[in-house]
PDB file of N, CA, C and O in Angstrom:
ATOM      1  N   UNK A   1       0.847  -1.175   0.000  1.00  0.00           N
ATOM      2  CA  UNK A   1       0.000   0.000   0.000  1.00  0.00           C
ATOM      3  C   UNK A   1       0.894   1.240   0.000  1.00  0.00           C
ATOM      4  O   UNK A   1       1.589   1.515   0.979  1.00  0.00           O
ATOM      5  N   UNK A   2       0.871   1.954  -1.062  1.00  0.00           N
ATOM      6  CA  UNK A   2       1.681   3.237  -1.098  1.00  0.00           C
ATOM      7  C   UNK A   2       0.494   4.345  -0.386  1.00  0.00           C
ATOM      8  O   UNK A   2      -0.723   4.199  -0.277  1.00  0.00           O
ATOM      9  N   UNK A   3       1.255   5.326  -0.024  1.00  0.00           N
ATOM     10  CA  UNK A   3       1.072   6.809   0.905  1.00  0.00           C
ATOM     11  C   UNK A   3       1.308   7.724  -0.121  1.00  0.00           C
ATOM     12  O   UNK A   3       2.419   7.653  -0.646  1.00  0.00           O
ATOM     13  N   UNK A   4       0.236   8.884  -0.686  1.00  0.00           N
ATOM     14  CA  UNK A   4       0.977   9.682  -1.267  1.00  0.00           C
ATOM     15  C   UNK A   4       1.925  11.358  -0.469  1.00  0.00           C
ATOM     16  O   UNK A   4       2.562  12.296  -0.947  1.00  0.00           O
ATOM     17  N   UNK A   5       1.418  10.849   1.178  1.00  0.00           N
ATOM     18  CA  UNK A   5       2.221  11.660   1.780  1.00  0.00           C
ATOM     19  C   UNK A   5       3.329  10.769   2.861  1.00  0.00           C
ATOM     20  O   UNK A   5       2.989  10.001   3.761  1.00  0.00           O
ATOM     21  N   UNK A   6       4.224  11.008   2.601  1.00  0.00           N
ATOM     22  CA  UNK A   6       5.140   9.439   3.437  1.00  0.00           C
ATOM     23  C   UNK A   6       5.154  10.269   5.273  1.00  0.00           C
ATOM     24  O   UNK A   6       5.300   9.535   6.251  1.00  0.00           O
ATOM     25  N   UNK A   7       5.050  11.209   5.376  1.00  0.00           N
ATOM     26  CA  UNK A   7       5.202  12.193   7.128  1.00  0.00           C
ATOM     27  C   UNK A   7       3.897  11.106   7.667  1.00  0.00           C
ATOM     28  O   UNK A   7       4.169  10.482   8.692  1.00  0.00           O
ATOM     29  N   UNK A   8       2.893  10.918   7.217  1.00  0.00           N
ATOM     30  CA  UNK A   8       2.040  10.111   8.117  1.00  0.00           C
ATOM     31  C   UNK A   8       1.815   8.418   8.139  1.00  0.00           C
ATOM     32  O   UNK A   8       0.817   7.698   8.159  1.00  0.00           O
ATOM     33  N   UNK A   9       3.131   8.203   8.125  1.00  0.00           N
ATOM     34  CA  UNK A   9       3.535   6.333   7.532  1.00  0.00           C
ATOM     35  C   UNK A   9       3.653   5.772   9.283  1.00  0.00           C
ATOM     36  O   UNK A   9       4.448   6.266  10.083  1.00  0.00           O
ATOM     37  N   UNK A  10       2.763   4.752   9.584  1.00  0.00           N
ATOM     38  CA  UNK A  10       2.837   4.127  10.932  1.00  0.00           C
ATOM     39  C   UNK A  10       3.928   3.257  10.830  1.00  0.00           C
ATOM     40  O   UNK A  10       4.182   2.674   9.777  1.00  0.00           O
ATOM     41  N   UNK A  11       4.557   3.134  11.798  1.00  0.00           N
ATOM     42  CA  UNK A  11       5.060   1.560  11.707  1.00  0.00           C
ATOM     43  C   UNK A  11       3.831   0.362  12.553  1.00  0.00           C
ATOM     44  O   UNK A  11       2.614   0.382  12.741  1.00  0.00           O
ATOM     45  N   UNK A  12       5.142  -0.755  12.941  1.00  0.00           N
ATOM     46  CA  UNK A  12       4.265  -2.027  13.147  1.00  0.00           C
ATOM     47  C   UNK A  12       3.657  -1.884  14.557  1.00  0.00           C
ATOM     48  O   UNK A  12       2.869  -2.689  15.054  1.00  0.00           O
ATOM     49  N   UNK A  13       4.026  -0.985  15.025  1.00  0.00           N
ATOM     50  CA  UNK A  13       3.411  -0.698  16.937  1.00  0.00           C
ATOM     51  C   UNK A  13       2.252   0.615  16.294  1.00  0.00           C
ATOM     52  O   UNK A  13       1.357   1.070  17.005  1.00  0.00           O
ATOM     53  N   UNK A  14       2.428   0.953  15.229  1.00  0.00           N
ATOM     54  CA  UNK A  14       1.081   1.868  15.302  1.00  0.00           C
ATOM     55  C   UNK A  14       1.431   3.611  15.668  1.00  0.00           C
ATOM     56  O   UNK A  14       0.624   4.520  15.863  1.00  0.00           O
ATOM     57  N   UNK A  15       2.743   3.643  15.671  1.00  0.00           N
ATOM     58  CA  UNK A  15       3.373   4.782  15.900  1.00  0.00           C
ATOM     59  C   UNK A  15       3.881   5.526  14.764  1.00  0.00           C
ATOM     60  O   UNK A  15       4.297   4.844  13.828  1.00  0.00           O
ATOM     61  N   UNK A  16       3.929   6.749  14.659  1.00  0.00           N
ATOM     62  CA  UNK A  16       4.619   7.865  13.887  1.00  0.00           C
ATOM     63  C   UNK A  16       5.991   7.407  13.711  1.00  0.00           C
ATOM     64  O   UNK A  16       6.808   7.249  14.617  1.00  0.00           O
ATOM     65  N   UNK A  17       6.166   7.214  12.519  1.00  0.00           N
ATOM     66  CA  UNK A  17       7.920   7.425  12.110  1.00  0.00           C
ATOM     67  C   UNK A  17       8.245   8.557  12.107  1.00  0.00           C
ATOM     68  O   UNK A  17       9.392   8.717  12.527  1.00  0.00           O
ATOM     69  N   UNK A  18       7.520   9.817  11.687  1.00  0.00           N
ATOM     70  CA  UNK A  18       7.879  10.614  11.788  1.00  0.00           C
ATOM     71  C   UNK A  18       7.504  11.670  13.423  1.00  0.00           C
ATOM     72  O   UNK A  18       6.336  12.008  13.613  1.00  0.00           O
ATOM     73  N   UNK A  19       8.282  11.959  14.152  1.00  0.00           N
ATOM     74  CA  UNK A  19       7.824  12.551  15.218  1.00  0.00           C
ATOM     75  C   UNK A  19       7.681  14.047  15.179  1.00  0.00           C
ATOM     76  O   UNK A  19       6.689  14.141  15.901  1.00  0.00           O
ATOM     77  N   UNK A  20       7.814  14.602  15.028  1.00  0.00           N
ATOM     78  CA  UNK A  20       7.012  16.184  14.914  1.00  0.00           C
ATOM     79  C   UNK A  20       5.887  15.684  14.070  1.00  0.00           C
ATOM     80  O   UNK A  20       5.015  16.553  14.105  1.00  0.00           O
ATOM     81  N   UNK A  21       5.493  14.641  13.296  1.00  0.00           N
ATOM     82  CA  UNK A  21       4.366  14.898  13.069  1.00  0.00           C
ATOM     83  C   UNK A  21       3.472  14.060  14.279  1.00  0.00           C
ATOM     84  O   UNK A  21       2.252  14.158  14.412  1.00  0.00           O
ATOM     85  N   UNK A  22       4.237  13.348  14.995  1.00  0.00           N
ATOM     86  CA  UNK A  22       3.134  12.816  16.025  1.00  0.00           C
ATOM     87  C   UNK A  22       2.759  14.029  17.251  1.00  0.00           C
ATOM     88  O   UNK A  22       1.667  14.240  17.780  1.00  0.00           O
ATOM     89  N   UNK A  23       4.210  14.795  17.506  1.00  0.00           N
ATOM     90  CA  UNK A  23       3.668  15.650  18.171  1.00  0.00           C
ATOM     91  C   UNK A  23       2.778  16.779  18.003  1.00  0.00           C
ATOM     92  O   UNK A  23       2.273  17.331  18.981  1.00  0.00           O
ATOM     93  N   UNK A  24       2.522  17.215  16.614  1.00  0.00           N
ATOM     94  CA  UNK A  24       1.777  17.988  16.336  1.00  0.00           C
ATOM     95  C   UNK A  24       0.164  17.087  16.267  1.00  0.00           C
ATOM     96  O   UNK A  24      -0.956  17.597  16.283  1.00  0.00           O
ATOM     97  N   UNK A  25       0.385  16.179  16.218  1.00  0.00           N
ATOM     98  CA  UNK A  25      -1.057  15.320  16.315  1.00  0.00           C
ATOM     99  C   UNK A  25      -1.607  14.969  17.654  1.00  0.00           C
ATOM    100  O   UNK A  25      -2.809  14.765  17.822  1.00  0.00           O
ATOM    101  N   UNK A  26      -0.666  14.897  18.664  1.00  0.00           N
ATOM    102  CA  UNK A  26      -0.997  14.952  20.354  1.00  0.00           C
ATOM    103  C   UNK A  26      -1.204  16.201  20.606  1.00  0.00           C
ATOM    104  O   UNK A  26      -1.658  16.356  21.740  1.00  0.00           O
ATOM    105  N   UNK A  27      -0.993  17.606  19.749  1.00  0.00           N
ATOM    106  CA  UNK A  27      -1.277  18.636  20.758  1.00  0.00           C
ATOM    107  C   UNK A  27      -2.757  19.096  20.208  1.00  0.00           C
ATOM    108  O   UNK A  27      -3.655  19.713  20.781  1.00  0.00           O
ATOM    109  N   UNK A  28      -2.619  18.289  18.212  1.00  0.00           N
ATOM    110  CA  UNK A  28      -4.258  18.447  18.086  1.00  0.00           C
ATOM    111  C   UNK A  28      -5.069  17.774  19.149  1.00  0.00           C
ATOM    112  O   UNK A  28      -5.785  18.549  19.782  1.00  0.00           O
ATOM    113  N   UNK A  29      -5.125  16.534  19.487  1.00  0.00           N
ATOM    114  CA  UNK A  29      -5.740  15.848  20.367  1.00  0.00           C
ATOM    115  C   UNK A  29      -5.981  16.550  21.540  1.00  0.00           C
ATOM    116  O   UNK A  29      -7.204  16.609  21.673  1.00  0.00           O
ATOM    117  N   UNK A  30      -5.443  17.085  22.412  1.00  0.00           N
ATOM    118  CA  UNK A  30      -5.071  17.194  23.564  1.00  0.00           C
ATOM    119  C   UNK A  30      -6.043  18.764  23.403  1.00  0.00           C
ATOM    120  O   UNK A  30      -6.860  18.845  24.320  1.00  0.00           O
ATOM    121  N   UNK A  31      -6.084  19.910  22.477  1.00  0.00           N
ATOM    122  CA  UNK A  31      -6.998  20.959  22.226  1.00  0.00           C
ATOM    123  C   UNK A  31      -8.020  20.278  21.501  1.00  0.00           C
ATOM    124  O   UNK A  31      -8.972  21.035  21.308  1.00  0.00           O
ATOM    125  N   UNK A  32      -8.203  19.023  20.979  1.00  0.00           N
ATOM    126  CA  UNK A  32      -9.325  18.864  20.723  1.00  0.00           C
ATOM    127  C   UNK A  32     -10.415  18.083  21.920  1.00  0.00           C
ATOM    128  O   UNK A  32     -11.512  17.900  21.391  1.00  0.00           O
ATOM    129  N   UNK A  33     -10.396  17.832  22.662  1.00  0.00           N
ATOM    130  CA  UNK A  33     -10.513  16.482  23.871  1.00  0.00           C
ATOM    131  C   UNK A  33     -10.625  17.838  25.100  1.00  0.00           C
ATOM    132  O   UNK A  33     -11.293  17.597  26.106  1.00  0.00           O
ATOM    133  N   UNK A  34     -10.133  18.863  25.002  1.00  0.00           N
ATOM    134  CA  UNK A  34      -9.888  19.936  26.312  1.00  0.00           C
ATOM    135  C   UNK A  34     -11.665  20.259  27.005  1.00  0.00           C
ATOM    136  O   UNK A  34     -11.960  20.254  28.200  1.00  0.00           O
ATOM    137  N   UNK A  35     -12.454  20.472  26.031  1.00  0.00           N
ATOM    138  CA  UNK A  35     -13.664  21.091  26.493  1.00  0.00           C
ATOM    139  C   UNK A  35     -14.440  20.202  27.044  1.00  0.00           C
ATOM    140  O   UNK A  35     -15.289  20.571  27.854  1.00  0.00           O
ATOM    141  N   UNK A  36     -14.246  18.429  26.597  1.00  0.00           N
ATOM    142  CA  UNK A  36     -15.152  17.502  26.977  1.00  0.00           C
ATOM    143  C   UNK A  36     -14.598  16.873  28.705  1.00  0.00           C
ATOM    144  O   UNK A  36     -15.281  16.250  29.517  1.00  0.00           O
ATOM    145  N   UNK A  37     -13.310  17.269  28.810  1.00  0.00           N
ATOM    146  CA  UNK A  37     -12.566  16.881  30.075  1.00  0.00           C
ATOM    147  C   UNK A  37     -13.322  18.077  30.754  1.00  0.00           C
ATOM    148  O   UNK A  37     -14.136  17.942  31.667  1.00  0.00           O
ATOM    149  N   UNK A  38     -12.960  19.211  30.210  1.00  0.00           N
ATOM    150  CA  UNK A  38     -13.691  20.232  31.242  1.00  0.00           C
ATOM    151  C   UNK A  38     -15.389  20.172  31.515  1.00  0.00           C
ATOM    152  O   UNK A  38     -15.790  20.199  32.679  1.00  0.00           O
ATOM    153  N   UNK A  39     -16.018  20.118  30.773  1.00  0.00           N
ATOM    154  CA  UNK A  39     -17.419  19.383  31.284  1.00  0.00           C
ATOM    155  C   UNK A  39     -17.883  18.086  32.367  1.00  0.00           C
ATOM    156  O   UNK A  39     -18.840  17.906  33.121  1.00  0.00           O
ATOM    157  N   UNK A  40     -16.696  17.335  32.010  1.00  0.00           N
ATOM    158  CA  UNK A  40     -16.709  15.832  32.856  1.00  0.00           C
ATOM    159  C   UNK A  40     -16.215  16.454  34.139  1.00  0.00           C
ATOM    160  O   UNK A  40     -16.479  15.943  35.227  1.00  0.00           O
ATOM    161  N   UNK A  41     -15.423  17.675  34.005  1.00  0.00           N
ATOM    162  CA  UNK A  41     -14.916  17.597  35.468  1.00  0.00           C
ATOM    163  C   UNK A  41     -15.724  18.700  36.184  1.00  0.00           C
ATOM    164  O   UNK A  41     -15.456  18.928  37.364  1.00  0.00           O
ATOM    165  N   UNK A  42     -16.859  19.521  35.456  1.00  0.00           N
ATOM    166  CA  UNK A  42     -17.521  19.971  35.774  1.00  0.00           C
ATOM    167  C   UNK A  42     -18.910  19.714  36.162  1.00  0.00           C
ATOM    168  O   UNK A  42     -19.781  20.360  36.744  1.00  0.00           O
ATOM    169  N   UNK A  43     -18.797  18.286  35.522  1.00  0.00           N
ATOM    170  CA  UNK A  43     -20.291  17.710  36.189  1.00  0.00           C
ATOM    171  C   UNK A  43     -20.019  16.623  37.473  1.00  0.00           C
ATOM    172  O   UNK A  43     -20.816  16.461  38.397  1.00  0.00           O
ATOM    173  N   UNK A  44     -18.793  15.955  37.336  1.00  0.00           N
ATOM    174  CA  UNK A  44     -18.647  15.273  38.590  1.00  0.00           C
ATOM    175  C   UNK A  44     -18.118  15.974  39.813  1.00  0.00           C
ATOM    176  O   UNK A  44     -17.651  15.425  40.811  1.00  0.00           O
ATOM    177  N   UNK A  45     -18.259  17.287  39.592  1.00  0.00           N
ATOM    178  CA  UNK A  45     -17.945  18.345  40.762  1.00  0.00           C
ATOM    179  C   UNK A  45     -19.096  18.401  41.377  1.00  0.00           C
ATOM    180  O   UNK A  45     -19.252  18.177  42.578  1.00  0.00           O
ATOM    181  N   UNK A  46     -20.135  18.762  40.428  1.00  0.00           N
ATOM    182  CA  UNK A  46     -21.363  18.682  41.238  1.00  0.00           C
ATOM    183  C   UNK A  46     -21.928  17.887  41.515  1.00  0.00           C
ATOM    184  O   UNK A  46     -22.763  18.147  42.380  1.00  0.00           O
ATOM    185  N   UNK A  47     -21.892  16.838  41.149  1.00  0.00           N
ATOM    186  CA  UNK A  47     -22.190  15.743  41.407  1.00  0.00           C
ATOM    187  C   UNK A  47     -21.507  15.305  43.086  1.00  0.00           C
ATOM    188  O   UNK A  47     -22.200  14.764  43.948  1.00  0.00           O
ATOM    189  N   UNK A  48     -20.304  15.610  43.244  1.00  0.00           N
ATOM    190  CA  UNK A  48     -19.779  15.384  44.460  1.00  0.00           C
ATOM    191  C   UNK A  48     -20.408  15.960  46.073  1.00  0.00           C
ATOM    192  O   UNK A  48     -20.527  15.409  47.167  1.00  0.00           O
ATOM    193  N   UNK A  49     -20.733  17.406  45.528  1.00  0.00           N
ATOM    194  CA  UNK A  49     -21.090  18.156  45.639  1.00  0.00           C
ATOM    195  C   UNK A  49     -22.817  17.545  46.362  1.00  0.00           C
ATOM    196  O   UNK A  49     -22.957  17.349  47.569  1.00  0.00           O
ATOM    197  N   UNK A  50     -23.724  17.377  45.543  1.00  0.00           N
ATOM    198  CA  UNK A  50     -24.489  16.974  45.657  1.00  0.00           C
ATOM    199  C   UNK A  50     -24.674  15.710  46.836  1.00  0.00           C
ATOM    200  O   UNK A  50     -25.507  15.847  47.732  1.00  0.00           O
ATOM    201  N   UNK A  51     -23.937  14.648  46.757  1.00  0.00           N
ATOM    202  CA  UNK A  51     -23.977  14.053  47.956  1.00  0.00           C
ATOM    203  C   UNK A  51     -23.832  14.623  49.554  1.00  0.00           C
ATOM    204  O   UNK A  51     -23.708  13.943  50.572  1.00  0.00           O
ATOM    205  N   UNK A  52     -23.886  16.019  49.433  1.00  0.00           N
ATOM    206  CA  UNK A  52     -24.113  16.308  51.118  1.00  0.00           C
ATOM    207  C   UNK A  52     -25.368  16.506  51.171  1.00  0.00           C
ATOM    208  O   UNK A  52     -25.785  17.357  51.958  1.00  0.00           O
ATOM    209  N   UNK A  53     -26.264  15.779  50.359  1.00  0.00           N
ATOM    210  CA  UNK A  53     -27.817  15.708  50.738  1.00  0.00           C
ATOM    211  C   UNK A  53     -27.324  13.948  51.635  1.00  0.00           C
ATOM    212  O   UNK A  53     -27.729  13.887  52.796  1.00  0.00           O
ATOM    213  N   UNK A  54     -27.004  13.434  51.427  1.00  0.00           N
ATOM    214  CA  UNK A  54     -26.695  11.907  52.303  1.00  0.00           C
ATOM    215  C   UNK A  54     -25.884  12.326  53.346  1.00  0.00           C
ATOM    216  O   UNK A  54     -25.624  11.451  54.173  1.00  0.00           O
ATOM    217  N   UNK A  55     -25.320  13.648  53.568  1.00  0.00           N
ATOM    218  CA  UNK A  55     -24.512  13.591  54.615  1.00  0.00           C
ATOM    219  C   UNK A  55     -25.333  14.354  55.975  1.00  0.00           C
ATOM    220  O   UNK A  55     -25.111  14.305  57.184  1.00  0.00           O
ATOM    221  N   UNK A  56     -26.582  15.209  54.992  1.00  0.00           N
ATOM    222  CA  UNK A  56     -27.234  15.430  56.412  1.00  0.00           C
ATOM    223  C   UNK A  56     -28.012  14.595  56.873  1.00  0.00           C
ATOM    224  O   UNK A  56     -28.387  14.789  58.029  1.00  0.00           O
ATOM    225  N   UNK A  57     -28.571  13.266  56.070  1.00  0.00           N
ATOM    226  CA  UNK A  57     -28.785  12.011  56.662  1.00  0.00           C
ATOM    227  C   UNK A  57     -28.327  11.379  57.443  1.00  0.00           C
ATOM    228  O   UNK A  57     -28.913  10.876  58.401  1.00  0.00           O
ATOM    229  N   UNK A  58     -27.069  11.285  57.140  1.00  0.00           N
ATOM    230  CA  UNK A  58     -25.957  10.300  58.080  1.00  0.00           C
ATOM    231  C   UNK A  58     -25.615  11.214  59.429  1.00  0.00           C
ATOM    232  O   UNK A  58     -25.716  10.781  60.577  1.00  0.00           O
ATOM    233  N   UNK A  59     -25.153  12.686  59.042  1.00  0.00           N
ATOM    234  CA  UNK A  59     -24.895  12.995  60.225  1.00  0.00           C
ATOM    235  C   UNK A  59     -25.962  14.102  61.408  1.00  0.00           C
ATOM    236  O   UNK A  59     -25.910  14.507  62.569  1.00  0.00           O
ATOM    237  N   UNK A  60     -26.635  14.181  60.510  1.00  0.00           N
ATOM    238  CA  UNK A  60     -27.887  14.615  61.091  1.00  0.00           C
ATOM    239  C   UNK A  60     -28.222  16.170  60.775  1.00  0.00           C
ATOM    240  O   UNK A  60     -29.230  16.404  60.108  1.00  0.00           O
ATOM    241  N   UNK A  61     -27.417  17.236  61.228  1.00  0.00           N
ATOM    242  CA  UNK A  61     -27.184  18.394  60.851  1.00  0.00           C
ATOM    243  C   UNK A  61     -26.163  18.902  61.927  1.00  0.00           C
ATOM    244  O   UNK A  61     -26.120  20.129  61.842  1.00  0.00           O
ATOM    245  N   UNK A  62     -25.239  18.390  63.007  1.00  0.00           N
ATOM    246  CA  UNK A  62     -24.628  18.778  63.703  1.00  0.00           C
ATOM    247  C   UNK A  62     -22.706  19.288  63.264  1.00  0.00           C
ATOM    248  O   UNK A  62     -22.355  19.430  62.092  1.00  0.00           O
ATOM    249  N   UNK A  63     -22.045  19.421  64.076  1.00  0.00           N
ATOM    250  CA  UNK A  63     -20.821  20.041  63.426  1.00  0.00           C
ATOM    251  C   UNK A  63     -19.765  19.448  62.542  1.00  0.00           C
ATOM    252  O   UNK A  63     -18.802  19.954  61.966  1.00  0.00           O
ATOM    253  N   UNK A  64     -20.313  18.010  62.619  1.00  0.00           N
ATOM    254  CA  UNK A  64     -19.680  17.061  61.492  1.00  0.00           C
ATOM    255  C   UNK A  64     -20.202  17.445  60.131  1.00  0.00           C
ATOM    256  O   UNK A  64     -19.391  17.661  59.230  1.00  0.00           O
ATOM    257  N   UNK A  65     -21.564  17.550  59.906  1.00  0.00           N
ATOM    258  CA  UNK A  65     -21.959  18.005  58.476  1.00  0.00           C
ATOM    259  C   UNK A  65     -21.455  19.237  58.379  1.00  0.00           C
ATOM    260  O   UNK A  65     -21.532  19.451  57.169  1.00  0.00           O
ATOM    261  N   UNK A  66     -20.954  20.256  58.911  1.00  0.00           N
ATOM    262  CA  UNK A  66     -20.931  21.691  58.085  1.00  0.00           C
ATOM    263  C   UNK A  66     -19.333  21.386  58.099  1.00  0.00           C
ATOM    264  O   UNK A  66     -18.738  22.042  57.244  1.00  0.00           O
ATOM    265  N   UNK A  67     -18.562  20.589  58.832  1.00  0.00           N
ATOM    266  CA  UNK A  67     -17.278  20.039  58.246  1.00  0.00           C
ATOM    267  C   UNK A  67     -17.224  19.694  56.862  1.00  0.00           C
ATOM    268  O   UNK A  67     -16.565  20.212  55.961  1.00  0.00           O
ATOM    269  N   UNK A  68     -18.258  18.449  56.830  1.00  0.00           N
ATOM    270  CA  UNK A  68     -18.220  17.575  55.625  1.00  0.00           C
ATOM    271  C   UNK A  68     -18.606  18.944  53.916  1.00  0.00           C
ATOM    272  O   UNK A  68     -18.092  18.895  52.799  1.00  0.00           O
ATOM    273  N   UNK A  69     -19.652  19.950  54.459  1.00  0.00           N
ATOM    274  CA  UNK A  69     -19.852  21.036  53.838  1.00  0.00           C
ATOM    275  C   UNK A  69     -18.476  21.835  53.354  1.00  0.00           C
ATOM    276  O   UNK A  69     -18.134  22.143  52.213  1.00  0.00           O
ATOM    277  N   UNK A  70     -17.929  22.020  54.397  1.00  0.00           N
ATOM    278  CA  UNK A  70     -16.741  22.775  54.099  1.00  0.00           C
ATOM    279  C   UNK A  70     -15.826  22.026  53.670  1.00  0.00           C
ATOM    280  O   UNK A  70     -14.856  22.783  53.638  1.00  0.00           O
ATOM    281  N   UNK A  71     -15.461  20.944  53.284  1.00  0.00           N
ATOM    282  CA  UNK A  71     -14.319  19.930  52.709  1.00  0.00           C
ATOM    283  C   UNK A  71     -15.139  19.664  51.484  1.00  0.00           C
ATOM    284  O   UNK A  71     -14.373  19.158  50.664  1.00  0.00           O
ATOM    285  N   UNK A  72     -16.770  19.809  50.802  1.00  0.00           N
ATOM    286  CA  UNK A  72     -17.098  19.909  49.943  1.00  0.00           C
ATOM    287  C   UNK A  72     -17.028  21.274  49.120  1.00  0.00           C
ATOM    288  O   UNK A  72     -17.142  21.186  47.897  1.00  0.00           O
ATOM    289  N   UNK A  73     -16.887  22.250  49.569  1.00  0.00           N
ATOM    290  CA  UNK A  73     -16.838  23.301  48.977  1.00  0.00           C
ATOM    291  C   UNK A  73     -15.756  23.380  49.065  1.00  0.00           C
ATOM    292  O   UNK A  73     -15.437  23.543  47.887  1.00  0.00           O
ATOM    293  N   UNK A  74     -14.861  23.388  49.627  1.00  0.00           N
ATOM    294  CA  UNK A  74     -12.835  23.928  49.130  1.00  0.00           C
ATOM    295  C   UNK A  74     -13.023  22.497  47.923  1.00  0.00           C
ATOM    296  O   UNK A  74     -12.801  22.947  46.799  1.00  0.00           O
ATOM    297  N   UNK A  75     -13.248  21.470  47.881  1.00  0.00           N
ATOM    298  CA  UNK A  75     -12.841  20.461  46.682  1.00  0.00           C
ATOM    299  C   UNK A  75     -13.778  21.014  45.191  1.00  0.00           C
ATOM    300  O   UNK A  75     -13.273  21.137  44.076  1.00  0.00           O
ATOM    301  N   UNK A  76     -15.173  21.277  45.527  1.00  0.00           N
ATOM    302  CA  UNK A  76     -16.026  21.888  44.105  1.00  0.00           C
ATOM    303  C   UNK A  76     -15.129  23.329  43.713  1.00  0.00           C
ATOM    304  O   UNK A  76     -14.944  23.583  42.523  1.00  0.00           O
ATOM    305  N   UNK A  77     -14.509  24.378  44.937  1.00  0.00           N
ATOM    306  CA  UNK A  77     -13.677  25.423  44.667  1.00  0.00           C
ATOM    307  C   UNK A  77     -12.637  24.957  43.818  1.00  0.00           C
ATOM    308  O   UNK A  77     -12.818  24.983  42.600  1.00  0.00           O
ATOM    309  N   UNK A  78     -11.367  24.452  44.391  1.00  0.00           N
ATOM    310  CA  UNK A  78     -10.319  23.908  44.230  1.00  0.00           C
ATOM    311  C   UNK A  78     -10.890  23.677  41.961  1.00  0.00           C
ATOM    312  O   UNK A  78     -10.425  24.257  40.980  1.00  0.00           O
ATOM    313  N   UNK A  79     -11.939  22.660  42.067  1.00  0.00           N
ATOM    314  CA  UNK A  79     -12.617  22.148  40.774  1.00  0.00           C
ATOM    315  C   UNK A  79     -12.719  22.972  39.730  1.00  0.00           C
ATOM    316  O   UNK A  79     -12.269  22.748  38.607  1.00  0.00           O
ATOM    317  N   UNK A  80     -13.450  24.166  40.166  1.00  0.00           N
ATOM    318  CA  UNK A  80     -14.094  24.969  39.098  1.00  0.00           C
ATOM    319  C   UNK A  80     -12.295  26.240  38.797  1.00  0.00           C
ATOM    320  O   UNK A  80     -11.939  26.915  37.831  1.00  0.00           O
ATOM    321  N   UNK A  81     -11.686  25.996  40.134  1.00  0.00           N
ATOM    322  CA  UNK A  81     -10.454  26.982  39.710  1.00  0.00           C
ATOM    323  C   UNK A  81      -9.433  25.752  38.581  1.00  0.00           C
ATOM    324  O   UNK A  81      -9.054  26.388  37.598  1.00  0.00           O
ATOM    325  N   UNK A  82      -9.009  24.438  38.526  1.00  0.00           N
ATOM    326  CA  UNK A  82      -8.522  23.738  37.713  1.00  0.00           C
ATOM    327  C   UNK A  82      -8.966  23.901  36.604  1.00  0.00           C
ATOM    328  O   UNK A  82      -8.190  23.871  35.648  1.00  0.00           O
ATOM    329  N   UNK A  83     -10.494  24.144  36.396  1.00  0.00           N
ATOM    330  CA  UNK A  83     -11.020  23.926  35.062  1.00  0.00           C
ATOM    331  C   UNK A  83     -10.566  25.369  34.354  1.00  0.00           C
ATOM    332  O   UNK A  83     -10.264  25.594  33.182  1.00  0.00           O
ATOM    333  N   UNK A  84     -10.611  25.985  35.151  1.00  0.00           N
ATOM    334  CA  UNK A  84     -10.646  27.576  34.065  1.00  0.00           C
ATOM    335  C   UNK A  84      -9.356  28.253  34.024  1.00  0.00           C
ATOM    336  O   UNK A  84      -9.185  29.384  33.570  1.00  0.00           O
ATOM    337  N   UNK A  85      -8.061  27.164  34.742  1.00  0.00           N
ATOM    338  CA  UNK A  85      -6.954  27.639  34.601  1.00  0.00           C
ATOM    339  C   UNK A  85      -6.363  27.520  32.953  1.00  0.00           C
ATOM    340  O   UNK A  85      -6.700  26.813  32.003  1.00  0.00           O
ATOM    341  N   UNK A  86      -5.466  28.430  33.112  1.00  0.00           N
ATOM    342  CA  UNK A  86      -4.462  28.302  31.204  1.00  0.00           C
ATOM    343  C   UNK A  86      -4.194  27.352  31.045  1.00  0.00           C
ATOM    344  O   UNK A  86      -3.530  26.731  31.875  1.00  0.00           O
ATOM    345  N   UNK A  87      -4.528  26.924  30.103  1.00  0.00           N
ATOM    346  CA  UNK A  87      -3.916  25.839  29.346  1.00  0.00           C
ATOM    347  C   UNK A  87      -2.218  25.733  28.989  1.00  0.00           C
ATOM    348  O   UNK A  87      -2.103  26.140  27.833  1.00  0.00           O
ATOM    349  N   UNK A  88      -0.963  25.373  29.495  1.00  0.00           N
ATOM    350  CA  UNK A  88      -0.274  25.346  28.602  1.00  0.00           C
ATOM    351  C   UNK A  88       0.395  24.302  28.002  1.00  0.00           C
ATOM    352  O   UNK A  88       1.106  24.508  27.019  1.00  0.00           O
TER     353      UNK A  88
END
């Protein structure tokens, strides 16, 4: 099977012979894939988030839950500041 461009020729592991062109193909990937990581990590934030409806179950409403509150909010914080940091 001939290539009429030989820069994108795999070998037998499935890898770039040529490497600047693989790296320019990981950094497409990596800006293409960026917005769907940031959604995933924006919905399992709240999602985390959301389970201190089971924690005022479990702990009733006393000074353990507004702990468990406050170790949920510095981690959803901590979350939403990762997501919207620069990319480099």
């Amino acid at each position: 099977m001939e290539y009429k461009q030989e820069q994108y020729v795999l070998n037998n592991l499935c890898q770039f012979t040529n490497r600047e062109v693989e790296a320019d193909f990981m950094e497409y990937e990596k800006t293409a894939s960026l917005n769907i990581v940031r959604f995933m990590l924006i919905l399992l934030g709240f999602i985390f988030v959301l389970f201190a409806f089971s924690d005022y179950y479990y702990y009733g409403g006393g000074l353990n839950l507004y702990i468990s509150l406050g170790f949920r909010s510095i981690a959803l914080l901590i979350t939403m500041l990762k997501i919207f940091e620069n990319d480099t």
